[in-house]
Each structure stands twice: as C-alpha cells, then as structure tokens.
C-alpha positions as CSV (number, residue, x, y, z in Angstrom):
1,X,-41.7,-13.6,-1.5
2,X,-39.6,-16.6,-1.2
3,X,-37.9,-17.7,2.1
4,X,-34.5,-17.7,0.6
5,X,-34.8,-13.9,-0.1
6,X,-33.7,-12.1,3.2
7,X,-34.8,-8.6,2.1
8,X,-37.5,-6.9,0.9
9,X,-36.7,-3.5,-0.8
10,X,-33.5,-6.1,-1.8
11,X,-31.0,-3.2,-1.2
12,X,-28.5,-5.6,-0.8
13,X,-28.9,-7.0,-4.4
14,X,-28.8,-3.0,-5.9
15,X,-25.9,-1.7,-3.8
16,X,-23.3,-0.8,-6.0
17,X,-24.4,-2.6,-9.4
18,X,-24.0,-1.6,-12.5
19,X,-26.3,-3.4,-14.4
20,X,-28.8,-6.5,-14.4
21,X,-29.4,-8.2,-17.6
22,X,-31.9,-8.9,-19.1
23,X,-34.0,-6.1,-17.0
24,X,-37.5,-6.3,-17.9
25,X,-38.9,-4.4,-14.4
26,X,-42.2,-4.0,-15.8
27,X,-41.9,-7.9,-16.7
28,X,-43.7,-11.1,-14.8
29,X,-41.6,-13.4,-16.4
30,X,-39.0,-14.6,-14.4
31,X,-36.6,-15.4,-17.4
32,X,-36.8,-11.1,-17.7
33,X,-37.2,-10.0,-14.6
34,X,-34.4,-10.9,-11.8
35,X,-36.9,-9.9,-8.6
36,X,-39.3,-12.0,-10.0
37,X,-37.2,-14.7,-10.0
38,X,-35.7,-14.4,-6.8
39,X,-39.5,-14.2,-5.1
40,X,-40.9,-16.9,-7.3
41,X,-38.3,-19.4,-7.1
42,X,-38.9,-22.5,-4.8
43,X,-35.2,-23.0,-4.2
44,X,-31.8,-20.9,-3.7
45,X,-30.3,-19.8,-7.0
46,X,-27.4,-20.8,-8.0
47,X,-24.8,-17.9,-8.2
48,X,-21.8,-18.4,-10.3
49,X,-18.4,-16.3,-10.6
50,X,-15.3,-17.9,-12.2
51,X,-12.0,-17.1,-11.3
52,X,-8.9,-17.6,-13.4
53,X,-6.4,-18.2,-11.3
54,X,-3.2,-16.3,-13.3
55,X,-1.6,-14.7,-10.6
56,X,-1.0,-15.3,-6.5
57,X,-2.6,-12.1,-5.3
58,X,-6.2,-10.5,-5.1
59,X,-6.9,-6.9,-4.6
60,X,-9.7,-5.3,-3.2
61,X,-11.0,-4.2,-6.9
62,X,-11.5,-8.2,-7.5
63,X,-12.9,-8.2,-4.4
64,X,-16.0,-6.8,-5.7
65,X,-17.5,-9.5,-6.6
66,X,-17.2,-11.8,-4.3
67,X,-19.0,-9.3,-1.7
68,X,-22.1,-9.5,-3.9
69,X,-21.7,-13.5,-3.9
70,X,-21.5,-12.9,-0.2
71,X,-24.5,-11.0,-0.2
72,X,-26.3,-14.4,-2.2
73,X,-25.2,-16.3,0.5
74,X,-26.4,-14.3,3.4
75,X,-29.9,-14.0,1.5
76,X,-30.0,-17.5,1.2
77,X,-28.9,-18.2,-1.7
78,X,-25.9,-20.8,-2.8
79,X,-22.5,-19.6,-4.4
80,X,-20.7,-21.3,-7.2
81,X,-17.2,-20.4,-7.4
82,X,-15.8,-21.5,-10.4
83,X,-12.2,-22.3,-10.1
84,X,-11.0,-21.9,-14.0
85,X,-8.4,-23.8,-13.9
86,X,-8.8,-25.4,-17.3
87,X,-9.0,-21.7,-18.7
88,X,-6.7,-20.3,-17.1
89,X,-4.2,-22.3,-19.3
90,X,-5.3,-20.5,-22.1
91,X,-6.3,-16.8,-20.6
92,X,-9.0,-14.3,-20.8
93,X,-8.2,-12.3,-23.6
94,X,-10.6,-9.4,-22.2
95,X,-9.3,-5.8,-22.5
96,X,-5.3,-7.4,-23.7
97,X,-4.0,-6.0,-26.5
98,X,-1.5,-9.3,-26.8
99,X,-2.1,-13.4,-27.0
100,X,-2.2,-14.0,-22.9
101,X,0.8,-16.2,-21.5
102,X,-0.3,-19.7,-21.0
103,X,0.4,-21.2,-17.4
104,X,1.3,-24.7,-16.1
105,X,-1.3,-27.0,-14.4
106,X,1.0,-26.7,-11.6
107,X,1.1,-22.9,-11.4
108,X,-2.4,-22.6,-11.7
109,X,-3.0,-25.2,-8.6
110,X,-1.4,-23.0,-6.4
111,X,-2.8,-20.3,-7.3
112,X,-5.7,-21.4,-7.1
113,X,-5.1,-22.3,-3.2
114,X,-3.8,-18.7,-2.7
115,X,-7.0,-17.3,-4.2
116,X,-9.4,-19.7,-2.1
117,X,-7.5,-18.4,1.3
118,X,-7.5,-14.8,0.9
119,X,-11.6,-15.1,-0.2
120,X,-11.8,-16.8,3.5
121,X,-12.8,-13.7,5.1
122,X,-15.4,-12.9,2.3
123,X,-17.0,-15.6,1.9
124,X,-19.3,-18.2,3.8
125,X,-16.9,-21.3,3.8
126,X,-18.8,-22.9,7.2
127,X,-22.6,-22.9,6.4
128,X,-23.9,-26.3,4.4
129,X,-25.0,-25.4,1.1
130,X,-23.9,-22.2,0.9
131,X,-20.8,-22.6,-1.4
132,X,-19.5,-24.8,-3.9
133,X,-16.0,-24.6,-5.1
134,X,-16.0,-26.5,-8.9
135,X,-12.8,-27.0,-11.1
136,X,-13.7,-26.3,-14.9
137,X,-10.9,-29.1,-15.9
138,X,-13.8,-31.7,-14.6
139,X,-15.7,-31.0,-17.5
140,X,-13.7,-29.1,-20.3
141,X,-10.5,-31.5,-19.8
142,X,-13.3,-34.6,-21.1
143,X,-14.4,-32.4,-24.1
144,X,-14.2,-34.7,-27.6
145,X,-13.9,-33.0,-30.3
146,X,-17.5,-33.3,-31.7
147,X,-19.0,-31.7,-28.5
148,X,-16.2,-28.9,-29.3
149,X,-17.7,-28.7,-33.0
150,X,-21.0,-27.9,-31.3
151,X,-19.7,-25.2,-29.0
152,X,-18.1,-23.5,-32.1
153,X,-21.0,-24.0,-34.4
154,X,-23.2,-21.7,-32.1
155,X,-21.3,-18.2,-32.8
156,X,-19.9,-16.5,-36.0
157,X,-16.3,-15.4,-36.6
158,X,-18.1,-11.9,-36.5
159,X,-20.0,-12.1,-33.3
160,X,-16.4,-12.9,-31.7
161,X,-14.4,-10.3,-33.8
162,X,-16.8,-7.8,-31.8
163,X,-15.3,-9.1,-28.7
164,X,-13.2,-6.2,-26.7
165,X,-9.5,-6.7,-27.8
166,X,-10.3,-8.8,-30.2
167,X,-11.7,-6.0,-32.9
168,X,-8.8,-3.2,-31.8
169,X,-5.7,-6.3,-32.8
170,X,-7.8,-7.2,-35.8
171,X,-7.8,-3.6,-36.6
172,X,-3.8,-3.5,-36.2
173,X,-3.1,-6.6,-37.4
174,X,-2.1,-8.6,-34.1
175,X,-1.8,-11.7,-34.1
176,X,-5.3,-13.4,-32.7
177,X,-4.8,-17.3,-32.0
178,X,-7.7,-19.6,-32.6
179,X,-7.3,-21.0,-29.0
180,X,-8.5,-17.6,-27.9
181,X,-11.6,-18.2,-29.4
182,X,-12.6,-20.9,-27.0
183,X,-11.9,-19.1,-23.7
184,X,-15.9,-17.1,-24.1
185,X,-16.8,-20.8,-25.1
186,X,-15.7,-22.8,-22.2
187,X,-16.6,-20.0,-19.8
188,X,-20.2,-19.9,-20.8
189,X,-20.2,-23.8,-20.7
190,X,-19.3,-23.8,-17.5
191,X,-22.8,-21.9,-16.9
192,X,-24.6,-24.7,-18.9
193,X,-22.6,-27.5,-16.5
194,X,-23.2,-26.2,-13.3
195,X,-26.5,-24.4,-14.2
196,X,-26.4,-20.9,-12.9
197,X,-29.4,-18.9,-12.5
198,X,-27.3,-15.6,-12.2
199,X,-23.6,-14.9,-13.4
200,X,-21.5,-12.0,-11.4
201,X,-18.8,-10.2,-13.1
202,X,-17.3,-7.0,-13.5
203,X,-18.6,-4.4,-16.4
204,X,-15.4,-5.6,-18.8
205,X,-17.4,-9.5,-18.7
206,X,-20.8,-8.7,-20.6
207,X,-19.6,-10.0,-23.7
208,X,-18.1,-13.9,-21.8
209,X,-21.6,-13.8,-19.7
210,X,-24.0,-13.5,-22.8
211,X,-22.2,-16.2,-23.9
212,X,-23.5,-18.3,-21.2
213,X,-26.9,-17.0,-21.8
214,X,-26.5,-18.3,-25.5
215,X,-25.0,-21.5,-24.5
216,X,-27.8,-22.4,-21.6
217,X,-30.2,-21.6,-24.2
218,X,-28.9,-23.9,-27.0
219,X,-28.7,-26.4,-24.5
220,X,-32.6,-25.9,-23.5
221,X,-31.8,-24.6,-20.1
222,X,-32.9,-21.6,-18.1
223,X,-31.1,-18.8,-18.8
224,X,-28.7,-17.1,-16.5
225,X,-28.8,-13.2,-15.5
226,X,-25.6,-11.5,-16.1
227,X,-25.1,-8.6,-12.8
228,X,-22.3,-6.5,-13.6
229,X,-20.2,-5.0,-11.3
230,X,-18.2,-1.5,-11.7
231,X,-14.5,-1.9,-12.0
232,X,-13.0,-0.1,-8.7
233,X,-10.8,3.0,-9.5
234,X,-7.1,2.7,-7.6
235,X,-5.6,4.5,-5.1
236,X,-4.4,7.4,-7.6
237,X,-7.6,8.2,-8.1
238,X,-6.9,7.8,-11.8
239,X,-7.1,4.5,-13.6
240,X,-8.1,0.8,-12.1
241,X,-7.0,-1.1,-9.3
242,X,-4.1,-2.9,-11.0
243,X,-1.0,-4.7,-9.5
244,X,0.7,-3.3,-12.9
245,X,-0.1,0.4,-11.9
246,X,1.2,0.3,-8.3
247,X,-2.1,1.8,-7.5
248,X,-3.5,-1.5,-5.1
249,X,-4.4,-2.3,-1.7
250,X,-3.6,-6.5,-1.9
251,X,-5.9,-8.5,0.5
252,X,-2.7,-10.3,2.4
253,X,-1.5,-6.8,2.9
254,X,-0.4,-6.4,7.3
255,X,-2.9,-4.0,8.8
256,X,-0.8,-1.1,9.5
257,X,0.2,-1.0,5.0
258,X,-3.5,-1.3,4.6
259,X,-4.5,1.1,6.8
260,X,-2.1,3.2,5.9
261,X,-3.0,3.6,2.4
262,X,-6.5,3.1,2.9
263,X,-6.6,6.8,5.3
264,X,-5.4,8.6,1.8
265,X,-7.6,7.2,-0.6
266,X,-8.9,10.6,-2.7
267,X,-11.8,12.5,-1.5
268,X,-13.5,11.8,-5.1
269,X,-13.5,7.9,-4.3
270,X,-15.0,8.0,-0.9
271,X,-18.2,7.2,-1.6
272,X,-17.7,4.4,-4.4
273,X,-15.2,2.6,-1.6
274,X,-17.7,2.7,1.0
275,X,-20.4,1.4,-1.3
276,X,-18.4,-1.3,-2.8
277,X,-16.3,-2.4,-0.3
278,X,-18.3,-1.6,3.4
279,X,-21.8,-2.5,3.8
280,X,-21.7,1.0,6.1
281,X,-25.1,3.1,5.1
282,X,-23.8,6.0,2.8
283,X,-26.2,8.0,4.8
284,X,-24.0,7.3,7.8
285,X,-20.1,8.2,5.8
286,X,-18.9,11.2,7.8
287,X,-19.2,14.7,5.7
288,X,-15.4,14.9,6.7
289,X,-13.2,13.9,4.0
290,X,-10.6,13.2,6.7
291,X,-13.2,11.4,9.0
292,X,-14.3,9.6,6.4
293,X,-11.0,8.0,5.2
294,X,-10.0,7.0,8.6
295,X,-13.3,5.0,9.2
296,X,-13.2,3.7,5.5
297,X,-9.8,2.5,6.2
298,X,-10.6,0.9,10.1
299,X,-13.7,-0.7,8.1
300,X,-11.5,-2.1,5.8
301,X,-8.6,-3.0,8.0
302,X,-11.1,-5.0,10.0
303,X,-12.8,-7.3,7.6
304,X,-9.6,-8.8,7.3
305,X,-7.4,-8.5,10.5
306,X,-10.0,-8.0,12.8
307,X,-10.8,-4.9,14.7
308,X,-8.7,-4.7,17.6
309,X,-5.4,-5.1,14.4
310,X,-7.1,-2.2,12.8
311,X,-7.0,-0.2,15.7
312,X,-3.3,-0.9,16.4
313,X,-2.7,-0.4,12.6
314,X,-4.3,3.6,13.5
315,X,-2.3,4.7,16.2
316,X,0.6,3.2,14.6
317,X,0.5,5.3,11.4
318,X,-0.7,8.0,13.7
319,X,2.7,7.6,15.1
320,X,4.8,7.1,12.2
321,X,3.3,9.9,10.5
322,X,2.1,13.0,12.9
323,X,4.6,12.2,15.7
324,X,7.6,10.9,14.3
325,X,7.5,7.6,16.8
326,X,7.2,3.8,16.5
327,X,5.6,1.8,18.9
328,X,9.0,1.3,20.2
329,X,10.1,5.1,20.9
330,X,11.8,7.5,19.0
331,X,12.0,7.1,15.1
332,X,15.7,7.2,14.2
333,X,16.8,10.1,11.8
334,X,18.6,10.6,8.4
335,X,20.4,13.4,7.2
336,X,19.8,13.7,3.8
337,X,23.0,16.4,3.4
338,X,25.1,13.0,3.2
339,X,23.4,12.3,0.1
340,X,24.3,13.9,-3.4
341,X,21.4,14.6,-5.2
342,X,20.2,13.4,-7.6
343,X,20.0,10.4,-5.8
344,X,18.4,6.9,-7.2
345,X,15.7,5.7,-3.7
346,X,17.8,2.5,-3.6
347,X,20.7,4.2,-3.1
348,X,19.3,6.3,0.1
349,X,18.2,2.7,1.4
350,X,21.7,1.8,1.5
351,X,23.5,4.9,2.6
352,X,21.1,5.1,5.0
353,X,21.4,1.8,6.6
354,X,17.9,0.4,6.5
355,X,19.6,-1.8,3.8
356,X,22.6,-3.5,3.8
357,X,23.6,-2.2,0.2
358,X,22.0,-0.7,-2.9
359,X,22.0,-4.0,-4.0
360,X,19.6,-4.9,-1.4
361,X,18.1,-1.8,-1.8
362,X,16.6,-2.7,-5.4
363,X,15.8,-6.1,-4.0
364,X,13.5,-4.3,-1.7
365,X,11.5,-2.2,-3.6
366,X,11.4,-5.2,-6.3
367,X,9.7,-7.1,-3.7
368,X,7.4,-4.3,-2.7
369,X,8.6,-4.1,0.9
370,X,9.6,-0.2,0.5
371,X,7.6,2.5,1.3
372,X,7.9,6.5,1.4
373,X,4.8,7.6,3.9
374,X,3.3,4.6,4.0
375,X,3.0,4.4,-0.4
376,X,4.5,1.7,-1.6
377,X,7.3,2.3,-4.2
378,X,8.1,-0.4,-6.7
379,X,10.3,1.7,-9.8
380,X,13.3,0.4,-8.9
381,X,15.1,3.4,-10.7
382,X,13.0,6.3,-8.9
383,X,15.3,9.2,-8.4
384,X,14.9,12.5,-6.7
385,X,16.5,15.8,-7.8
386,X,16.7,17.3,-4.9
387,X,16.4,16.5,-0.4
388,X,13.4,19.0,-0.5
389,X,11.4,16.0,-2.2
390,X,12.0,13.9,0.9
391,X,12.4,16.5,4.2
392,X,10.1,15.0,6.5
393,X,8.9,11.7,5.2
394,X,9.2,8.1,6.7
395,X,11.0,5.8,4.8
396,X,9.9,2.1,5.5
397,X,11.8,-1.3,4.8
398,X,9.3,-4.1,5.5
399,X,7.1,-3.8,8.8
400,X,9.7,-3.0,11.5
401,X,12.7,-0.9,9.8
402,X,11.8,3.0,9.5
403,X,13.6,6.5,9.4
404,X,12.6,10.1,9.2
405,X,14.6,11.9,6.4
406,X,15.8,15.3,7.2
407,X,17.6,18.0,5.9
C-alpha cells in the first residue's frame, strides 16, 4: 500500500461515486485498475477538476466535487484545480440546447476569484503540495495553429456529433458553431499539460474526460481515470440543483437562509445529502426524517459558518417559525384583510411596510433577498388568490426585516 493512501478499505474514494473508468477490478494493471494505481504509485497523484468560471456563485450541487478533491488531499494526494479561464470564453456546451454566451477576460477574472473564495472552506489551501491552482490561458492562449490542426485531427465530426447537445440541435437544426468544437479539445489538453492521473467531474462530463484519455494517449502519456460524480437533486426534490430553478442552497448564503432551507430538504433526499455533502456515517443519520434534517442542515451550516453560527442559525428559525419571535422580541404582524386579493407578493411587501414601495418590492425579490418561511422567492410576478395562502407565514426582506401575515 503506498504511504500517500490514508485508507485501506478506501471508503473515502467510493463514497458517493458514480462511476470509475476504466474499471478493471479484476485487473493488475494500473492503467485499468484505479486501486492499483493508488497502492502502487511511488508519488501523489495528480487530481484534476476544471472549473469554468461563467457565473459568481457556487451551489452545494457543484460542490460535489470539490469534497472528493478534498478527500485526495487528505489521503495524500495533490489537487489540480484547473481555473478555465481560457474556456470559459467560449463555454461548455454540455447539456445546452443553444450556442453558450461568450464572456470577457475581465468577467471571467472575477469570477474566477469569487469561485477560489467560496472553495476556501473545502479545500486544503495551507498544506504545501496539496493544491495547485493553474490558468488554462497559460497554455491554450500560446496555441499556433498547427498544434490546433493536431488537436482536431485526433476526433471525427461523428465522434463529436455524439456529444450531449450536440446530436439533439443537429437533430433540429440549431445552429452548432465550430468554436464549440474545441471546448472537449482544450479541456482534455489541459489533462495532457498538467498530467493528471485522475479527472473528477460530474455524470454530465464523461464524454469532455474521455477526451483527455484520448488526448494523453496521443501524446504517449499515462492515461487519466475519469471518477464521475452524481449530479445533486435540488431542494424541490424534483430536478437539479440550479440557480435557474430557484431550487439552491448558494455557498455565501448567511447561516440562518442556509439553515433554514437546509431543515426542509425532502425526506426522499436525506440520504444522498448526507452522503454527498457530510462525511457523517449513514449508519449514524437519525431514522427521524425530522431529526435528520436538522442535523443535516447544522452539518451543513457548519462547514461553512462554523458551529457555534449554525447553532444560532437553529434557534433562530426555531423562533421565526414555531414561536413567532426574533431574537429581538416579538415578530410584528400583518393583517392581510388590508390587502385585496389577488394580490402580486411585491405588492404585500410594500403595503406592508417591509418595503418602501412595490417598486422596491420587485427589486427585492429580483435580488433574492425575499423569503416566504424561510424559501426564497425570486418570480417577481408571483401572485396569490386568496389570504388563506399566506395565514401564518413569515415574510422576510433580507436578514433583519420580518412579519407574520395574518388574517
């Protein structure tokens, strides 16, 4: 067993993966077999996940992967983070059913810094050689057009047409632009530049990390092993964690929204949340639904504001919710009989006071500073036919302003 593996039933390496590839178990070979690998290698691996920085925000669903690349670290082993901020000028075209926005070097530089500082409680920033953070523009920015020639002369118009996305807007006739071709390209070059033993992603990235398998190989290097991680299911229970959906907890959320939403997530999910996102033994999740959620939201809570926060963050929804009281006393009341229903949400923000004007009101909930309960509404146009809808909730502007609606 090699001294940079930390385990040795290498639990840590299973929990809550999808799939290895290749997986030859009954294999020797190191180049098949990713155990074998990890006990025969005289070095740590080097694990790479690349993140294209398109947006500001990270949500626990693309947290995923960066607790496995945690889980590399603590075993020993040394993280790669690519920062794509050459690709992200062009964007992944996974699962889109449109040609991707391009963004400005200078959007994607901050970005970029808003992603490295919310990873900070994930990953191992201190320990030397643990983690290095790479730009793809120091490599794909110098490409000439001959070494582009070569990158393109290693797949088939068909192999990429059988990309997801690509085949369903071939299908209808959407319009697929050559640059899109390059973005599985450059991602599995950046495999061959930093040379990654092992390539994390979620189950939507087989097709970009066999790519890098291909690549590595035409380039007479070792291959990578792709480890696939589940996409997390959002807080409706329904579809994937997605900023679109409204259906996300965001990883700079305060500890009391976080908690708060956290204590509700559907019985159903329990168990892939606190496999995913807890290192807590499953054997050890309460058999309470309702016990559960509050110790899968405290867990939670805490990686990132730190217990004694999460705590607070409890008894503060406790009192919002059960009792009707803030920290500071009694929660003020609104009488919803001095609204005529139906009534548009921004409109009750401003009749009630908690906003200046419906005009703020919309400004609110566009920001995503409203919430009904502790769930964060963002449809700026929601409307309620009648009070009984509302009898009895909390109505939130930011993380000081509440009332209690009431008939």
């Amino acid at each position: 067993m090699s001294d940079f593996d930390s385990s040795n039933s290498l639990e840590w390496l299973h929990r809550g993966t999808s799939e290895i590839f290749p997986d030859r178990s009954d294999s020797d070979n190191q180049d098949e077999n990713l155990t074998q690998r990890l006990a025969q290698s005289d070095r740590p691996l080097r694990i790479k996940l690349g993140i294209d920085p398109t947006g500001t925000d990270i949500h626990l669903g693309h947290s995923i992967p960066f607790r496995k690349l945690r889980a590399f670290q603590d075993a020993g082993h040394t993280a790669v983070v690519i920062i794509g901020d050459f690709t992200a000028q062009i964007g992944d075209p996974t699962g889109k059913s449109d040609v991707r926005r391009q963004l400005t070097p200078e959007q994607v530089k901050a970005n970029a810094q808003s992603y490295l500082d919310q990873l900070r409680p994930i990953l191992d920033f201190t320990t030397p050689g643990r983690l290095e953070i790479r730009y793809n523009s120091e490599w794909l920015s110098k490409l000439d057009l001959a070494q582009i020639q070569e990158l393109l002369a290693t797949m088939t118009v068909g192999q990429m047409l059988a990309k997801e996305g690509f085949a369903e807007r071939y299908g209808q006739e959407k319009p697929i632009f050559l640059h899109e071709f390059l973005y599985p390209l450059m991602q599995g070059y950046d495999s061959v530049v930093v040379a990654a033993d092992v390539e994390l992603g979620g189950t939507d990235q087989k097709f970009n990390i066999a790519v890098g398998r291909d690549l590595q190989r035409h380039f007479n290097q070792a291959t990578q092993f792709g480890l696939l991680l589940p996409i997390l299911i959002g807080t409706d229970g329904v579809q994937k964690m997605s900023k679109s959906l409204n259906n996300y907890v965001g990883l700079q959320e305060d500890a009391l929204s976080m908690y708060s939403q956290l204590e509700k997530t559907p019985d159903d999910l329990l168990k892939d949340y606190f496999e995913l996102l807890t290192k807590i033994d499953l054997a050890q999740v309460p058999e309470n639904p309702r016990e559960a959620q509050k110790l899968l939201a405290i867990e939670i809570t805490s990686q990132f504001h730190g217990q004694d926060a999460a705590l607070q963050a409890k008894q503060t929804a406790e009192q919002i919710v059960l009792e009707g009281n803030t920290v500071g006393g009694d929660i003020a009341e609104y009488s919803l009989s001095e609204v005529q229903f139906p009534a548009k949400l921004f409109y009750i923000l401003g009749a009630s006071g908690l906003c200046q004007s419906s005009g703020e009101g919309r400004r609110q909930i566009q920001g995503g500073a409203v919430r009904l309960d502790g769930d964060r509404q963002t449809e700026v146009n929601l409307a309620f036919d009648s009070p009984n809808a509302l009898a009895g909730k909390v109505l939130q502007v930011g993380k000081k302003k509440f009332i209690r609606l009431v008939l």
